[in-house]
DOBATI-347027 format. One record per residue (C-alpha): x, y, z; residue number from 1; residue in one letter. Coordinates in steps of 0.02 Angstrom, whole numbers. Each point is the difference from the previous one (the first is absolute). Layout:
% DOBATI-347027
+--------+--------+--------+------+------+
|      u |      v |      w | resi | resn |
+--------+--------+--------+------+------+
|      X |      Y |      Z |  NUM |    a |
...
+--------+--------+--------+------+------+
END
This chain:
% DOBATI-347027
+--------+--------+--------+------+------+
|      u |      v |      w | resi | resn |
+--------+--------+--------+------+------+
|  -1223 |    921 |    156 |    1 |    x |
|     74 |   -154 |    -90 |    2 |    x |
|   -153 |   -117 |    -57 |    3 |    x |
|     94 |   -169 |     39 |    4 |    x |
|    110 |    -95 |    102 |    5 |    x |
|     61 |   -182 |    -53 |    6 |    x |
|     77 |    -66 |    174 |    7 |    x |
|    123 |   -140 |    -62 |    8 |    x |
|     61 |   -133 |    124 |    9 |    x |
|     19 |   -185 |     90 |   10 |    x |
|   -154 |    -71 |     89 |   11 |    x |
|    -26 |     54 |    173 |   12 |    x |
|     88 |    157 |    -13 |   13 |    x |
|   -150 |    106 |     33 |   14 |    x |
|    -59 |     51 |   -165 |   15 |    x |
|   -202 |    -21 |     46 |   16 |    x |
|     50 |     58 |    199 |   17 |    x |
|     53 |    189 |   -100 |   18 |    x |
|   -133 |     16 |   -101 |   19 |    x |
|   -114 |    -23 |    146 |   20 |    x |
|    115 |    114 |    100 |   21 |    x |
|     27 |    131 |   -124 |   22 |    x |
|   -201 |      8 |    -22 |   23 |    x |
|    -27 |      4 |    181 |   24 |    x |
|    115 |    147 |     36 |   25 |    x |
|    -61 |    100 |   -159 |   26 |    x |
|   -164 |    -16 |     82 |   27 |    x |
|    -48 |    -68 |   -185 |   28 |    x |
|   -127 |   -154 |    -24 |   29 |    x |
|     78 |   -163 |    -76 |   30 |    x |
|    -66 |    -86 |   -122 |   31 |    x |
|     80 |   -168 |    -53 |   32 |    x |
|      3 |   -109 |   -146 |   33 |    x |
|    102 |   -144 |    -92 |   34 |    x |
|    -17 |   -113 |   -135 |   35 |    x |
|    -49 |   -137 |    104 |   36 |    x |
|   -156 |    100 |     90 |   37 |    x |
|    -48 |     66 |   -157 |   38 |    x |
|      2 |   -176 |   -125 |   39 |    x |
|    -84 |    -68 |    152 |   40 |    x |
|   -143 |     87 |    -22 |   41 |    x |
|   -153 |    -68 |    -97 |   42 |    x |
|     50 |   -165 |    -83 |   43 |    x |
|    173 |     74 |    -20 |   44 |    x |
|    -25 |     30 |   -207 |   45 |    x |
|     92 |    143 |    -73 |   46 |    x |
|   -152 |    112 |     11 |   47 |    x |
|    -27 |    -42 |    152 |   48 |    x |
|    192 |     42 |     49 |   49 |    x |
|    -23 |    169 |    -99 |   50 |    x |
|   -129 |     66 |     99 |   51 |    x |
|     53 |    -28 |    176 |   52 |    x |
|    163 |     98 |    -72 |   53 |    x |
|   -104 |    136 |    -52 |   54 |    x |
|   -126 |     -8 |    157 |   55 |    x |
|    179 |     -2 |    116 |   56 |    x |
|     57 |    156 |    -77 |   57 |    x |
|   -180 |     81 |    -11 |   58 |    x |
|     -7 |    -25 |    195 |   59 |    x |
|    185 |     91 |     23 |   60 |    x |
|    -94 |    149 |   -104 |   61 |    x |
|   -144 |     13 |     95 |   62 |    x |
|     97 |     11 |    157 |   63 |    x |
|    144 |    121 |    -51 |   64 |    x |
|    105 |     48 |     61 |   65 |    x |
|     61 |   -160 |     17 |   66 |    x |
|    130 |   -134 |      1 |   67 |    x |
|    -28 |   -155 |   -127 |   68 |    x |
|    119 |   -152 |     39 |   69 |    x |
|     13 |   -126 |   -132 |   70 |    x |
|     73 |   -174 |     87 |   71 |    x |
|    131 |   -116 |    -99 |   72 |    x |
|     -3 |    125 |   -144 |   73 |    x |
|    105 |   -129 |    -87 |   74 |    x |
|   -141 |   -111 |    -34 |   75 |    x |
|    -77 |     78 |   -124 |   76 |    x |
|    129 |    -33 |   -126 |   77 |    x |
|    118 |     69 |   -141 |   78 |    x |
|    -63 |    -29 |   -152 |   79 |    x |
|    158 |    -35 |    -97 |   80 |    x |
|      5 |   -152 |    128 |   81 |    x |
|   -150 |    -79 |     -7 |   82 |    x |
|    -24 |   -171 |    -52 |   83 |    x |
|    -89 |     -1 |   -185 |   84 |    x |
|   -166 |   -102 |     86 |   85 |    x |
|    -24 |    146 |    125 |   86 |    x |
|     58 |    139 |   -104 |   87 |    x |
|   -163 |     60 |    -40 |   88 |    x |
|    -73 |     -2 |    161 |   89 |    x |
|    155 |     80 |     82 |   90 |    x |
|      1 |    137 |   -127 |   91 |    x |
|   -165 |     61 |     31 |   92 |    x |
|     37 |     18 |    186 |   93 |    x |
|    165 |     91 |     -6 |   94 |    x |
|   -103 |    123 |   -133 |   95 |    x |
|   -130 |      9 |    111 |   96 |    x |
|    112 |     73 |    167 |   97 |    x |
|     97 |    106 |   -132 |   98 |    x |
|   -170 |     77 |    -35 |   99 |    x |
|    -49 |     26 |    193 |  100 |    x |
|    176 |     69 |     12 |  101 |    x |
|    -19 |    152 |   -135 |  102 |    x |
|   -148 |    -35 |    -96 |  103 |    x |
|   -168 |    110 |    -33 |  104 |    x |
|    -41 |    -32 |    209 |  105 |    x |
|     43 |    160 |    107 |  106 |    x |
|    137 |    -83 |    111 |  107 |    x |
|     31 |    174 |     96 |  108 |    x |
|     31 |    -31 |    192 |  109 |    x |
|     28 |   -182 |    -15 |  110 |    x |
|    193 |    -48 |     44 |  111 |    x |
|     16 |   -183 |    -65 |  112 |    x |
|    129 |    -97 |    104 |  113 |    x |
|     43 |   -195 |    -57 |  114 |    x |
|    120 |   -128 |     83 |  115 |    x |
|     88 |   -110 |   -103 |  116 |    x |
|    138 |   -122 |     25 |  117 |    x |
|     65 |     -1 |   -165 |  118 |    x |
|     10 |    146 |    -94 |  119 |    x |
|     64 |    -88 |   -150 |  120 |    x |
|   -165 |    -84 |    -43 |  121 |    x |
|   -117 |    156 |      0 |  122 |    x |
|    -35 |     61 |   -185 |  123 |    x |
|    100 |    129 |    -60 |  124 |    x |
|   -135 |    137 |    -45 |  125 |    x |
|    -79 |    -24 |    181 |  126 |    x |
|    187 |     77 |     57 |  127 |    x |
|     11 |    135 |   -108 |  128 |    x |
|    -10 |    208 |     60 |  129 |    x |
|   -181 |     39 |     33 |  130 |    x |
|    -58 |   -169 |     65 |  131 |    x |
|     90 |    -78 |    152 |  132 |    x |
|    188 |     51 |    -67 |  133 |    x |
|     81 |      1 |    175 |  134 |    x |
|     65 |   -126 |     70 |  135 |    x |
|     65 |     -1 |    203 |  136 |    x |
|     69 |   -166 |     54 |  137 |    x |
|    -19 |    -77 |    152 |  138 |    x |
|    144 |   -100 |     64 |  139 |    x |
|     30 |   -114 |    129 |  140 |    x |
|     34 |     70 |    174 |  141 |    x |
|    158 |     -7 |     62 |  142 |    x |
|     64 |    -35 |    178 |  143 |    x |
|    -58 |    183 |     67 |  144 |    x |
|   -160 |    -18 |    -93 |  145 |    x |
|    -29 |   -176 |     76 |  146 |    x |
|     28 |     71 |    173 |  147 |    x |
|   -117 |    142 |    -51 |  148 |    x |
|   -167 |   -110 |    -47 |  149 |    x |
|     39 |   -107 |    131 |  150 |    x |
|    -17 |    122 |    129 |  151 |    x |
|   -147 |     73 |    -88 |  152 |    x |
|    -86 |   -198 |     13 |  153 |    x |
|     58 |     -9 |    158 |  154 |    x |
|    -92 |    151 |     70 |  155 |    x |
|     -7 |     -3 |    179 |  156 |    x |
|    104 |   -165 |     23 |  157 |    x |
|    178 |    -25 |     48 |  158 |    x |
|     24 |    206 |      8 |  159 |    x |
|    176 |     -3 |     38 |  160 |    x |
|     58 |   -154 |    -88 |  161 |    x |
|    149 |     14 |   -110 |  162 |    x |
|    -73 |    -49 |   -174 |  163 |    x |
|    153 |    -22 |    -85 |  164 |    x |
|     44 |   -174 |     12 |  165 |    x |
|   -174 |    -45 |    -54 |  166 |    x |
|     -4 |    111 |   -155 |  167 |    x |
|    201 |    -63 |    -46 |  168 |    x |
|    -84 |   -191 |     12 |  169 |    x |
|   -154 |     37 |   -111 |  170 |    x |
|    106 |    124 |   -121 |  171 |    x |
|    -72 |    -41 |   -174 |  172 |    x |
|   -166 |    -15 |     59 |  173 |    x |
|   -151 |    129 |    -35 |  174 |    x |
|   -110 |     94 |     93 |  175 |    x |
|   -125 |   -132 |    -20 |  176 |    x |
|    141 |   -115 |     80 |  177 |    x |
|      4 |    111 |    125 |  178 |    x |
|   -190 |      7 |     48 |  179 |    x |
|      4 |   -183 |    -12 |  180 |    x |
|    132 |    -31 |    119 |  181 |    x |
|    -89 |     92 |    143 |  182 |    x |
|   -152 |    -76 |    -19 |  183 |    x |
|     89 |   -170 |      0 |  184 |    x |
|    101 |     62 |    168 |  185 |    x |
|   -159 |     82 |     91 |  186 |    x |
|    -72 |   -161 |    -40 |  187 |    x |
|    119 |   -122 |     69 |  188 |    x |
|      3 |    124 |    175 |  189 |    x |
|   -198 |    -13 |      5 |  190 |    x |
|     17 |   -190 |     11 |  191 |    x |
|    112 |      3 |    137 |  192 |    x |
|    -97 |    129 |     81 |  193 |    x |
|    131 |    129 |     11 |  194 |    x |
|     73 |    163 |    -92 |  195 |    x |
|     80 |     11 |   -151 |  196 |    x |
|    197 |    -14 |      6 |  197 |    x |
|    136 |     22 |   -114 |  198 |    x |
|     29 |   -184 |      9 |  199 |    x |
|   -184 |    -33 |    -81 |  200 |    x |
|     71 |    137 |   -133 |  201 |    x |
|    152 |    -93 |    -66 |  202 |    x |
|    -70 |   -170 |     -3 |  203 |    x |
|   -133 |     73 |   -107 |  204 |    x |
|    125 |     71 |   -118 |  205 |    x |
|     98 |   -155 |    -11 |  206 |    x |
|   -110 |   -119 |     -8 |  207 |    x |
|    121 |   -140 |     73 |  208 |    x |
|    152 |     79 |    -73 |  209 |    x |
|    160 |     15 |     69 |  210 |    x |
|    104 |    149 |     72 |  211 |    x |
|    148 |     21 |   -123 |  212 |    x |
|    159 |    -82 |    115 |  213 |    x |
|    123 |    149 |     59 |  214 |    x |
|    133 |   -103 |   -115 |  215 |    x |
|    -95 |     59 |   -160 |  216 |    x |
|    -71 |    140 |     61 |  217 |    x |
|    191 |     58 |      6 |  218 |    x |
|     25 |    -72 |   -169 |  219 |    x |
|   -147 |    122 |    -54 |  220 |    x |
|     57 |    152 |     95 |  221 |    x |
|    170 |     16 |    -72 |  222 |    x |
|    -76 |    -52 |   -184 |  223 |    x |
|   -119 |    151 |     19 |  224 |    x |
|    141 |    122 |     85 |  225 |    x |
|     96 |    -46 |   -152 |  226 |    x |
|   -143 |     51 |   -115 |  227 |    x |
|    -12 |    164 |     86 |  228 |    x |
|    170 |     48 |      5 |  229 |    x |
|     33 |    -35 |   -201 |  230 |    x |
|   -151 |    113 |    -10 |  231 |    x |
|     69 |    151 |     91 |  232 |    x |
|    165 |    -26 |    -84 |  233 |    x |
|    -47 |    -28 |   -173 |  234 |    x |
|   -123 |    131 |      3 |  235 |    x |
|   -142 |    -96 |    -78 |  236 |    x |
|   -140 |     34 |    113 |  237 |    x |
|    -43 |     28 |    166 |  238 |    x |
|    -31 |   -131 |    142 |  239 |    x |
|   -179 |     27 |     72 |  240 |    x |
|      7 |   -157 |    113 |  241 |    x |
|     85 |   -150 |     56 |  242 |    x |
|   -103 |   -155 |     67 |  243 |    x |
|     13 |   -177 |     76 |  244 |    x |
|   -166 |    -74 |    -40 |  245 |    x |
|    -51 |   -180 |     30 |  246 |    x |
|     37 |    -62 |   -144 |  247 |    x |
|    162 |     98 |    -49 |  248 |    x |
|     63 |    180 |    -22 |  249 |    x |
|    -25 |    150 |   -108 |  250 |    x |
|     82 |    161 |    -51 |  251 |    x |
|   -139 |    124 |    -45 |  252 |    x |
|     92 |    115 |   -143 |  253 |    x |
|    -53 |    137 |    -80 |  254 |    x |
|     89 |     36 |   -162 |  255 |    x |
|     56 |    167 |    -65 |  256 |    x |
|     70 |     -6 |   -147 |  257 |    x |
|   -136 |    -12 |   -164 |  258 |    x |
|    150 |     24 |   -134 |  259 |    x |
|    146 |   -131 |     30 |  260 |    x |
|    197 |    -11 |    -53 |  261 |    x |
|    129 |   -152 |      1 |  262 |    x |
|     68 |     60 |    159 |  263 |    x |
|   -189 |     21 |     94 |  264 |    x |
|    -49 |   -173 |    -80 |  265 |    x |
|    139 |    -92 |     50 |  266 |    x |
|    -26 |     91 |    181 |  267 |    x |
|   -168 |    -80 |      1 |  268 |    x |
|     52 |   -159 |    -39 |  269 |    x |
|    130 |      1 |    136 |  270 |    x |
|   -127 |     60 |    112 |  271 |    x |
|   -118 |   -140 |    -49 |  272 |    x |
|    151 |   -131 |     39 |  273 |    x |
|     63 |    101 |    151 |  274 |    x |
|   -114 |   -137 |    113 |  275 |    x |
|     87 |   -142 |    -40 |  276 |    x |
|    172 |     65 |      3 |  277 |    x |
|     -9 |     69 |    147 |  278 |    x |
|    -63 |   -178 |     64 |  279 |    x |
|    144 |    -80 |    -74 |  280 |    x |
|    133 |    133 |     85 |  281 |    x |
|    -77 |      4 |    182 |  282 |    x |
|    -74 |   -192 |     14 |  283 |    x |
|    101 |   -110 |   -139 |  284 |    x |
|   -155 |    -51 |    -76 |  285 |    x |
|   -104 |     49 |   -128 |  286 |    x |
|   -201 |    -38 |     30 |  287 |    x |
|   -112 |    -29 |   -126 |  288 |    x |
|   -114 |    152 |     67 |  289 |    x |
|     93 |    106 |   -155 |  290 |    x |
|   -106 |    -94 |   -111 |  291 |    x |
|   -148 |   -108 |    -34 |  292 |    x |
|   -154 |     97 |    -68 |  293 |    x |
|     -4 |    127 |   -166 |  294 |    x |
|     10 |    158 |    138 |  295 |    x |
|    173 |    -78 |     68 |  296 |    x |
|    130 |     81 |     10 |  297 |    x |
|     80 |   -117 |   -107 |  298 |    x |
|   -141 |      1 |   -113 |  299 |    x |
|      5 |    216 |    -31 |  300 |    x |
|    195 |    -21 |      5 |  301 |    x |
|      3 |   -107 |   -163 |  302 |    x |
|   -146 |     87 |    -79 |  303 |    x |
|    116 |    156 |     36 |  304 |    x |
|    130 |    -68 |    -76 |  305 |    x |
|    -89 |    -70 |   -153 |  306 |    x |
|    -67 |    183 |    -39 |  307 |    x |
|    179 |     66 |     10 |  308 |    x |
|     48 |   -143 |   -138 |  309 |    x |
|   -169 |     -8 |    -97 |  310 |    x |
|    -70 |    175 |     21 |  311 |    x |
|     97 |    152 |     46 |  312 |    x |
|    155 |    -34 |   -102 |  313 |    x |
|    130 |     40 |    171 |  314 |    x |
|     84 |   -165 |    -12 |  315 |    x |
|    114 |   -101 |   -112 |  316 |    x |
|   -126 |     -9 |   -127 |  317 |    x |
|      5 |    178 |    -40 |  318 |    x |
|   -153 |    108 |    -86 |  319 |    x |
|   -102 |   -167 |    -28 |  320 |    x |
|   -172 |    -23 |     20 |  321 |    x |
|    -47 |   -188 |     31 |  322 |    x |
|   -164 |      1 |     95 |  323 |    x |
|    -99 |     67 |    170 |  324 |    x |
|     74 |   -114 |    122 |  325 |    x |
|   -169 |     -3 |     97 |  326 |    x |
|    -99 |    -69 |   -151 |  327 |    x |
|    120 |    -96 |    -85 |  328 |    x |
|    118 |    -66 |    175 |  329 |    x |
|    -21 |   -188 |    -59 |  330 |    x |
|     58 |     39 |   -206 |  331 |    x |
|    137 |    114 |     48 |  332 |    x |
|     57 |   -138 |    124 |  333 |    x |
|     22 |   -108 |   -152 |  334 |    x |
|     79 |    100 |   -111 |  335 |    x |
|    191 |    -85 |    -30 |  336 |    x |
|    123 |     92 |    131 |  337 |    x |
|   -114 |    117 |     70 |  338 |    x |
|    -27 |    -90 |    165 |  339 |    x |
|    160 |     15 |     13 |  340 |    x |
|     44 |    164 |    -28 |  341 |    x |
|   -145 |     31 |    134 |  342 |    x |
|     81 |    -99 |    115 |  343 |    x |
|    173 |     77 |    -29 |  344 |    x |
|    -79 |    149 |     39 |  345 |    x |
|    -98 |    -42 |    154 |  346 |    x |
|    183 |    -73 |     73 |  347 |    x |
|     83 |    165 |    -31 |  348 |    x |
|   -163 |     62 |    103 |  349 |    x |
|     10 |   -127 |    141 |  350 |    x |
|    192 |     49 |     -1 |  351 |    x |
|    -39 |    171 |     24 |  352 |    x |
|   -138 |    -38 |    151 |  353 |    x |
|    154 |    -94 |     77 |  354 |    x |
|     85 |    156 |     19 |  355 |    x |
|   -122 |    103 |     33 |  356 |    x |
|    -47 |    -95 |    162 |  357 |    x |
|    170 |    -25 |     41 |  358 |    x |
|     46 |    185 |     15 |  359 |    x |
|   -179 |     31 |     96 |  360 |    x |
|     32 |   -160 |    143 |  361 |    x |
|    -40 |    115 |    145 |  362 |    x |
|   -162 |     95 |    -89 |  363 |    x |
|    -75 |   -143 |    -50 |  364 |    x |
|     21 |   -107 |    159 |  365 |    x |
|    -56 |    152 |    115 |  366 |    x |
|   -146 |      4 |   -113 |  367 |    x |
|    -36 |   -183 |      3 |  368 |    x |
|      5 |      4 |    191 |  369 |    x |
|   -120 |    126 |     18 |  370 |    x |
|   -126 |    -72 |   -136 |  371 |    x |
|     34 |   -181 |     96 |  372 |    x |
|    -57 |     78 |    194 |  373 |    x |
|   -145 |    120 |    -87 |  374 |    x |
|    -61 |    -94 |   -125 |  375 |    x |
|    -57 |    152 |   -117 |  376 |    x |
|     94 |    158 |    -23 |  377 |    x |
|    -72 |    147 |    -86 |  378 |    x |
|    117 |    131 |   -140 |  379 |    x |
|     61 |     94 |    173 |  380 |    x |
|     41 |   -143 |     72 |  381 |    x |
|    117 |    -72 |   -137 |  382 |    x |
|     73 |    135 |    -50 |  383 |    x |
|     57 |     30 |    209 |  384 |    x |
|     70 |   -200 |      3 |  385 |    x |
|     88 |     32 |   -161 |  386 |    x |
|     74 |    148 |     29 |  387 |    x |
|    114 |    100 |   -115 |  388 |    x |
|      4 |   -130 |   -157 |  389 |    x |
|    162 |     67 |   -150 |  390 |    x |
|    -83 |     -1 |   -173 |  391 |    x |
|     52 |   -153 |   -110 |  392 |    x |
|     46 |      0 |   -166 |  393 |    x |
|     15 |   -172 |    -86 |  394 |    x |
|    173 |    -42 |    -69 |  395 |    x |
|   -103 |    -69 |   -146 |  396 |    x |
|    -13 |    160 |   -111 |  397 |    x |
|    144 |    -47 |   -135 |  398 |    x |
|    -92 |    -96 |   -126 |  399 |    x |
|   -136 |     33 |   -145 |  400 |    x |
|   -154 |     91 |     48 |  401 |    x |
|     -7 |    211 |     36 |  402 |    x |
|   -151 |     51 |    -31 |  403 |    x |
|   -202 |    -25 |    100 |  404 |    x |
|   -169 |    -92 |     21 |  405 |    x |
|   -164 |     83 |     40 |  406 |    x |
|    -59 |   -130 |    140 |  407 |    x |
+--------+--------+--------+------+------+
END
């Protein structure tokens, strides 16, 4: 059986709550460890920290089968990162879990799990085949998740409650979140010496904030609709969900395509724009909910674009190479006449979302009208308010640039 599991993801997606359940239904005993128990041990020196390593993993032998969880595996360091005044100490204790890992100690019938929110920082060598090379990450839940662990914290309470419009206000929240918010609702029922009610659920999840007014939530249906619609007809992916959250929209999207052409990068850029035109054609306006952060639409749109310049050699540049556009966004941006040839591009894009939303009106505002009265609608679901969708080819396919990418 593999000999280690690295489970990668944000806090308080349940990354201590699996090893704990995994160890439970395996009937195995758990024993746990982590930098911080084990350098807080003795007067914390580096001996000290070396031997409460070796005593944790000693214990998971004596008892194997077993399960040994290692908590916030990221804390103990990659030594190619370490500052030069701690590199010494550091060294020695990556070495010493390599050692525990594969050394001259009989490690047969102990499964090592660790939890780590950033995979990034663990050494190297700790990652490689033999030691804890796989990797499962754990993301956040989505809407159907949310309703999920809240019925599972809910137990016995509100038993035929719809759940929905509770998980759509805490979307983006973890299951953590989750266990938080019905304590914080049991609680506020106790004090007024009643059951727990929906009511007590959403104030917990909003904390004071306001419901999203029907005017916007509109705004956000049709953007989303959009989004789904240039997915099904550029064929760049396929819609998992739609959802109105508290705090905005989101099209879930899962790509298919690993190997790229002009015609399927363009389509993705039109898809990424597809939001706003779609605003624009059915409202007049333009928000600014197409942009703001560096996961914007906006923000992958021109990113996009800059690869198709910079990178991939499918625009008027030709078979150039000027630099990753995700490493080097901010020189490439300076770079005489390039912004511009971006932009040039990304209006030839935002043209082609025009007409693409144009010749899909009634899709899109069927969709929009469904997403605005439910809230959340599953693949099924989208793919039903859509309906048939014609493939669409961008008019854009005349200039420089046959050829692919590996994305």
């Amino acid at each position: 059986m593999p000999r280690g599991l690295v489970l990668a993801g944000p806090p308080g997606t349940g990354k201590t709550l699996f090893a704990r359940s995994f160890a439970r239904s395996a009937g195995l005993p758990l024993v746990i460890g982590s930098l911080a128990q084990w350098q807080s041990t003795g007067d914390g020196h580096l001996g000290d920290c070396l031997s409460a390593m070796k005593k944790c993993f000693s214990d998971a032998r004596a008892a194997a089968p077993s399960i040994l969880f290692i908590d916030e595996l990221y804390g103990i360091g990659d030594r190619e990162a370490f500052h030069p005044r701690a590199r010494d100490y550091g060294a020695q204790v990556v070495n010493g879990l390599l050692e525990e890992l594969d050394g001259a100690s009989d490690r047969t019938g102990v499964v090592v799990l660790a939890a780590t929110n950033h995979v990034s920082r663990i050494d190297k060598a700790i990652l490689r085949p033999g030691r804890l090379d796989r990797v499962a990450r754990i993301e956040m839940p989505d809407v159907p998740a949310l309703v999920g662990i809240l019925r599972t914290q809910l137990g016995d309470d509100l038993p035929s409650a719809d759940l929905l419009p509770i998980a759509l206000a805490g979307r983006g929240g973890s299951g953590a979140s989750v266990a938080s918010w019905v304590r914080q609702a049991r609680g506020t029922a106790r004090r007024a010496g009643r059951g727990i009610e929906v009511a007590d659920l959403l104030a917990a999840v909003r904390e004071g904030r306001v419901q999203v007014p029907a005017d916007e939530r509109r705004r956000i249906a049709i953007h989303e609709a959009a989004h789904a619609c240039a997915a099904v007809a550029c064929s760049i992916g396929t819609v998992h969900a739609l959802t109105i959250h508290d705090t905005g929209g989101v099209t879930q999207l899962i790509p298919t395509a690993r190997t790229t052409t002009r015609s399927e990068v363009m389509g993705i850029v039109v898809y990424l724009l597809a939001g706003r035109a779609a605003e624009k054609a059915f409202l007049g306006s333009i928000s600014a909910g197409a942009g703001g952060s560096a996961t914007s639409d906006l923000a992958l749109a021109t990113r996009a674009a800059f690869g198709i310049e910079a990178s991939w050699g499918l625009d008027t540049l030709g078979p150039m190479w000027l630099g990753d556009p995700e490493q080097d966004f901010t020189m490439l941006a300076c770079v005489p006449g390039f912004a511009a040839s971006a932009r040039d591009l990304l209006l030839r894009c935002e043209a082609e979302a025009d007409r693409l939303v144009t010749q899909n009106e009634a899709a899109i505002r069927r969709c929009a009208e469904r997403l605005f009265d439910a809230g959340h609608l599953d693949a099924e679901a989208v793919l039903e308010a859509l309906g048939p969708i014609p493939p669409f080819r961008t008019a854009d396919l005349d200039r420089t640039g046959a050829g692919t990418h590996s994305g």
